[in-house]
C-alpha positions in Angstrom: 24.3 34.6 -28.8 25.5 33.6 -25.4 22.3 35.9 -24.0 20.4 33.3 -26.4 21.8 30.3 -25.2 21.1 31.7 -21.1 17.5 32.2 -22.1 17.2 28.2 -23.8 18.6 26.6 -21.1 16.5 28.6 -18.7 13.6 27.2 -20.7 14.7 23.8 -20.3 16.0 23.9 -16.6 12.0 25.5 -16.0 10.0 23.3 -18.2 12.3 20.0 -16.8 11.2 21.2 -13.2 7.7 21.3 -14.4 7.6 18.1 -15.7 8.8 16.7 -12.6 6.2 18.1 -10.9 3.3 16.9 -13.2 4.5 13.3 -13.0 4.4 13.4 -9.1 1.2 14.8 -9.1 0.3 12.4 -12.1 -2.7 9.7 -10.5 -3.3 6.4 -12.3 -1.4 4.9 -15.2 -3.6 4.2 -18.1 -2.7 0.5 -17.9 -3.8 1.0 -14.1 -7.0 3.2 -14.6 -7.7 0.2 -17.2 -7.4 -2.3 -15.1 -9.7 -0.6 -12.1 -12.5 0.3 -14.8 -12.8 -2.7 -16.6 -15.7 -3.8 -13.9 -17.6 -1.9 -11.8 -17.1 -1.0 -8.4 -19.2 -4.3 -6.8 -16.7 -6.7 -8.5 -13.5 -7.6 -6.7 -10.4 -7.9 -8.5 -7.8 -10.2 -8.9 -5.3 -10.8 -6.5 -1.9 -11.3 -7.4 0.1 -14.4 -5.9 3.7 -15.1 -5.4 3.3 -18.3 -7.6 3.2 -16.1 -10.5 6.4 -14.4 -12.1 4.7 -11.9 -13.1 2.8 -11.1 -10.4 5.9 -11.4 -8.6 7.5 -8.8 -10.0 4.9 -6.0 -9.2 4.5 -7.7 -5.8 7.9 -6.2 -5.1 7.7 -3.1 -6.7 7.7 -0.1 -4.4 4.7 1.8 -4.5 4.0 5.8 -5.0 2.0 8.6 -4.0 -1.6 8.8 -4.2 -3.4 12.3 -4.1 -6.1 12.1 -2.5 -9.6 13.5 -4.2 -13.0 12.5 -3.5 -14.5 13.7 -6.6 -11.9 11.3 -8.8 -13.8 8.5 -10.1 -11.0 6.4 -11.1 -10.0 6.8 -6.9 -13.1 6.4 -5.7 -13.9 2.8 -8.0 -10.4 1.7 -7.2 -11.4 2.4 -3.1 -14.3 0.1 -3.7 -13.1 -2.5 -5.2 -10.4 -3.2 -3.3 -12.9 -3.3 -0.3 -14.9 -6.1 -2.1 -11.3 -7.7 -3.0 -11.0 -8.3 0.9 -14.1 -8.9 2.1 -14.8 -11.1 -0.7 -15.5 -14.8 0.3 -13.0 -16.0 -1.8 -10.4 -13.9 -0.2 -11.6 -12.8 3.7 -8.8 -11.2 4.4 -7.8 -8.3 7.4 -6.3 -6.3 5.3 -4.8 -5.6 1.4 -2.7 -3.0 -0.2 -3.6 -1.9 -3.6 -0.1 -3.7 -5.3 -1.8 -6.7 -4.6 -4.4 -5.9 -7.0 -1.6 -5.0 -9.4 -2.1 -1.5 -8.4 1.5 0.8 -7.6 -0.3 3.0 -5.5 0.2 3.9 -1.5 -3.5 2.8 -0.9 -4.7 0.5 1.8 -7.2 -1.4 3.6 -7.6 -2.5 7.4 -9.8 -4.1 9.7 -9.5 -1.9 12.9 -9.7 -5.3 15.6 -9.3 -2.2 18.4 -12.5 -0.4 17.5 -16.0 -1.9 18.3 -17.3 -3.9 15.5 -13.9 -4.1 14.0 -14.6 -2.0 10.8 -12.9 -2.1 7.7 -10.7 1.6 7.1 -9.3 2.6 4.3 -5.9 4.8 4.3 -3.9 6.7 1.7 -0.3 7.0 1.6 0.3 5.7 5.1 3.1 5.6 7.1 5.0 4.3 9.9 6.8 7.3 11.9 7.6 5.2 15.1 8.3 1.8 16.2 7.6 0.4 19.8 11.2 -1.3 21.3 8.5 -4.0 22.3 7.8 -6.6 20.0 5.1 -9.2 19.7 4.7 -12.6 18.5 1.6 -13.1 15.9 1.2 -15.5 13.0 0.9 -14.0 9.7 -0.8 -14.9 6.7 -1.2 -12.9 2.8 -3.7 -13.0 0.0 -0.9 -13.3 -1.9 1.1 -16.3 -0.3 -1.4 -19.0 -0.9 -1.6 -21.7 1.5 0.7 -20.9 4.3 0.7 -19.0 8.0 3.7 -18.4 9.7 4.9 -17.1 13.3 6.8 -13.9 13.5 8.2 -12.5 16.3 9.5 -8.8 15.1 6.5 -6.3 15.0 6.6 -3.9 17.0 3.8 -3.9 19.9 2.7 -0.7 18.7 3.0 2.3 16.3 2.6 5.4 15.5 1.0 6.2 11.8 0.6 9.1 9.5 -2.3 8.9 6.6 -4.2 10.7 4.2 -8.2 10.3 4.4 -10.0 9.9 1.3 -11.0 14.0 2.1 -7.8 15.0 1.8 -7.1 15.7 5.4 -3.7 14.6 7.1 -4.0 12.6 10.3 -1.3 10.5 12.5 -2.6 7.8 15.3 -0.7 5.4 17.7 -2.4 1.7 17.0 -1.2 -1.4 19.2 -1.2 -4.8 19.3 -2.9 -7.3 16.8 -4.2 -4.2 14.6 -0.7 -2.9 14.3 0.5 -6.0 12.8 -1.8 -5.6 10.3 -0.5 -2.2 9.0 2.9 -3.3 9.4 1.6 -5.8 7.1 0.0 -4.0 4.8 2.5 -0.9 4.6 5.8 -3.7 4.1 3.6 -4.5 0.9 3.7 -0.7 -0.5 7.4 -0.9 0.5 7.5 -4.5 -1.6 8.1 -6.2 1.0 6.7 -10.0 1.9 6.0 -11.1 5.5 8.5 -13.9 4.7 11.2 -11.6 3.8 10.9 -10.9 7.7 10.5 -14.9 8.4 13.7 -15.1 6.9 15.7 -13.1 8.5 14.1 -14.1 12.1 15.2 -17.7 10.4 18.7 -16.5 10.0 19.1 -14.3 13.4 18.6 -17.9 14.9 21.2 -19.6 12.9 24.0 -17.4 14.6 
């Protein structure tokens, strides 16, 4: 009986482990792959705004892991639109992250302003490794903060990233000045962070 019992739980211990792993591996939600599929790849989608509750809610809602597959046509729809979510002329921004699209997923994009004809590049489960000491001063606005720029005086001059490329491949780069602030932009909204989360706290630095 107890030899029983060893064997059941070794069952369960194994298939709990394996259903940890399939989750992490797991891609798109249904409600997600829905929501990317409901147009086609030439139709931007809607970005969600602060004013909102709702929106609000996923706006600060940290983001997870992408795997990265070329052949995925979910992946490869969701890549596009967001593109024509930034570059649309109803939005012109330098940069979005896919939660803004009500999208949980560790997907970005950003105009490179430190390569020649400042090209929009799209990055998959990014991340900051290292921080300058040196900060800069840039003003900051969001697609999803309607109506408002403000100064900030806490990114860091430059950084160092890691990425995943649409391919698959694993890459790391060192990006300065006004492009960094972008990513730091862009990667605070994966993390569910606002740019005025950061205003704040400049705001209350000052105070003491």
């Amino acid at each position: 009986m107890k030899y029983r019992v060893a064997i059941i739980f070794t069952f369960l211990l194994i298939a709990g482990c394996s259903s940890t792993k399939t989750v992490s591996k797991k891609g798109f939600s249904s409600e997600e792959t829905k929501l990317i599929m409901n147009s086609d790849s030439l139709k931007p989608m809607r970005v969600y705004k602060i004013t909102s509750k709702t929106d609000s809610l996923l706006l600060r809602t940290k983001s997870s892991y992408i795997k990265p597959n070329p052949k995925n046509p979910v992946l490869k729809t969701f890549v596009k639109r967001l593109y024509v979510t930034v570059t649309d002329s109803m939005s012109l921004g330098v940069g979005v992250a896919a939660p803004q699209v009500g999208i949980s997923k560790n997907i970005i994009w950003v105009q490179r302003f430190d390569k020649e004809n400042f090209p929009f590049e799209v990055y998959l489960n990014p991340e900051i490794v290292e921080y300058s000491e040196k900060k800069q001063t840039a003003r900051e606005g969001c697609l999803s903060i309607p109506n408002r720029i403000d100064t900030l005086n806490c990114r860091a001059l430059t950084i160092k990233i890691e990425y995943d490329t649409m391919a698959g491949k694993h890459k790391s780069e060192t990006v300065g000045n006004f492009t960094s602030v972008i990513f730091q932009h862009e990667i605070d909204h994966l993390n569910g962070i606002l740019y005025l989360d950061h205003l704040k706290k400049e705001t209350q630095d000052a105070k003491k």
